[in-house]
C-alpha positions, 0 to 999 in steps of 0.5 A, spaced: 282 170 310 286 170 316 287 177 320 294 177 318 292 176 310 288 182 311 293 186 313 297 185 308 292 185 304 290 192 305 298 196 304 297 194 295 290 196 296 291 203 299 298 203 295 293 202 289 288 207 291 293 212 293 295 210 285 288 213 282 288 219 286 294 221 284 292 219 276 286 223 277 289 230 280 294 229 274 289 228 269 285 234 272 291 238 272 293 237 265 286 236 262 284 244 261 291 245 258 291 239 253 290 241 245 283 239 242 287 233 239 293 230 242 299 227 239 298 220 243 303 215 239 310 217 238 314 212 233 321 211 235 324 217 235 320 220 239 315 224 234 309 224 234 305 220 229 298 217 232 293 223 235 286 222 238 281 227 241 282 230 248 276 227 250 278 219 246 284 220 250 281 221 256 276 216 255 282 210 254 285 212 260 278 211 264 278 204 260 286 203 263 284 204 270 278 199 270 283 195 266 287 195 272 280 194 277 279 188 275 286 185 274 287 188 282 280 185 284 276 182 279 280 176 277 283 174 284 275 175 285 274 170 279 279 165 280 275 164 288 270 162 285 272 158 279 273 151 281 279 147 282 279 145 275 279 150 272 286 154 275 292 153 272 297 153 278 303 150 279 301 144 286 294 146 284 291 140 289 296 141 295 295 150 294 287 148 293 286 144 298 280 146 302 284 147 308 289 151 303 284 154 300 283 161 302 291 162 304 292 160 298 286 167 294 288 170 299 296 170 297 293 171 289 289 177 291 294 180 294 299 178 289 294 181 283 294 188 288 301 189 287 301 187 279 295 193 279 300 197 283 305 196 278 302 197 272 298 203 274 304 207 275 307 205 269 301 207 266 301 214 270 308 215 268 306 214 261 301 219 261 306 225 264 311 223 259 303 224 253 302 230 257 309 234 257 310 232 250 303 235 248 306 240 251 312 242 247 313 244 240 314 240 236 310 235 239 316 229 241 316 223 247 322 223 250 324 216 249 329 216 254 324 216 259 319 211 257 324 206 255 327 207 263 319 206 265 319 201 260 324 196 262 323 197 270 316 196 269 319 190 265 323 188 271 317 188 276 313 183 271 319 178 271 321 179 277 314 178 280 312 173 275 318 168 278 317 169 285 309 167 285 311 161 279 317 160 285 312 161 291 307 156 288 312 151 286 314 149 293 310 145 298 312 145 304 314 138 307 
C-alpha cells in the first residue's frame, strides 16, 4: 500500500476505533442499571415483545462487534489473499492487474473500513434506543428514532454501495 493509501486508511480505522470505545463506555454505562431481563424486541408499535437475559444481550453485542471487525478488517484481508478468480468485481482484469492490485485492496480495505464505521453507529444508536426503552415504564421503542436510524443507515449503504460499484466500473483511458 502506498503512503498516501495509508494515510486514507488510518481516518476509518481510528474513526472505527473511536466507534468501540464509545460502544463500550455506553455498554459499561448502562450495564449496571439494565434489568435481569431486557426487553430486546419491539414489534411495530414499539412494544416490547422479545426479552433476553442482561447477559445474552450483552453477549450479542460483543458478537455484532466481532461482526463489524471482520467485515472492517477481515474480509479486505480475505479478499487480498483470494485469487483473481474468485473476486467478483466489476473490470476485475484491469482492477486486479498485478500493477493494480495492492491500489486496488487498498481502496477495498478502506472502503470496507467506513461500511464498519457505518454499521457500528447504527448499531450503537440502536442499543441506546434498547437501553432508554428498558428504561421506561412500560417497556416501548421509540419508533420514530429507529426508523430515522434505519433509513439513514439505509441511505449510507445505498450510497456507498453505487459509489464503489461506479469506482470499479470505470477504467481510466
Amino acid at each position: 500500500m502506498r503512503a498516501r493509501e495509508r494515510r486514507k486508511a488510518r481516518v476509518p480505522q481510528a474513526v472505527f476505533a473511536l466507534l468501540v470505545f464509545l460502544g463500550f463506555l455506553q455498554a459499561r454505562n448502562f450495564a449496571n442499571t439494565m434489568p435481569g431481563v431486557m426487553a430486546t424486541h419491539f414489534g411495530a408499535s414499539g412494544s416490547a415483545n422479545g426479552w433476553q437475559t442482561k447477559g445474552q444481550f450483552f453477549f450479542i453485542e460483543i458478537v455484532m462487534l466481532g461482526v463489524s471487525l471482520l467485515i472492517a478488517f477481515g474480509i479486505p484481508a480475505i479478499v487480498a489473499a483470494a485469487p483473481p478468480s474468485l473476486v467478483s468485481l466489476p473490470n476485475k482484469d484491469f482492477w486486479l492487474a498485478p500493477i493494480r492490485r495492492d491500489h486496488t485492496i487498498a481502496i477495498f480495505r478502506i472502503q470496507m473500513a467506513w461500511f464498519a464505521c457505518a454499521l457500528l453507529t447504527f448499531l450503537i444508536v440502536v442499543n441506546q434506543l434498547v437501553f432508554n426503552a428498558n428504561q421506561s415504564v412500560p417497556r416501548h421503542l421509540n419508533g420514530a428514532q429507529f426508523t430515522m436510524a434505519l433509513v439513514a443507515f439505509l441511505c449510507f449503504v445505498a450510497i456507498w454501495t453505487i459509489r464503489l460499484i461506479g469506482y470499479f466500473s470505470k477504467t481510466p483511458s
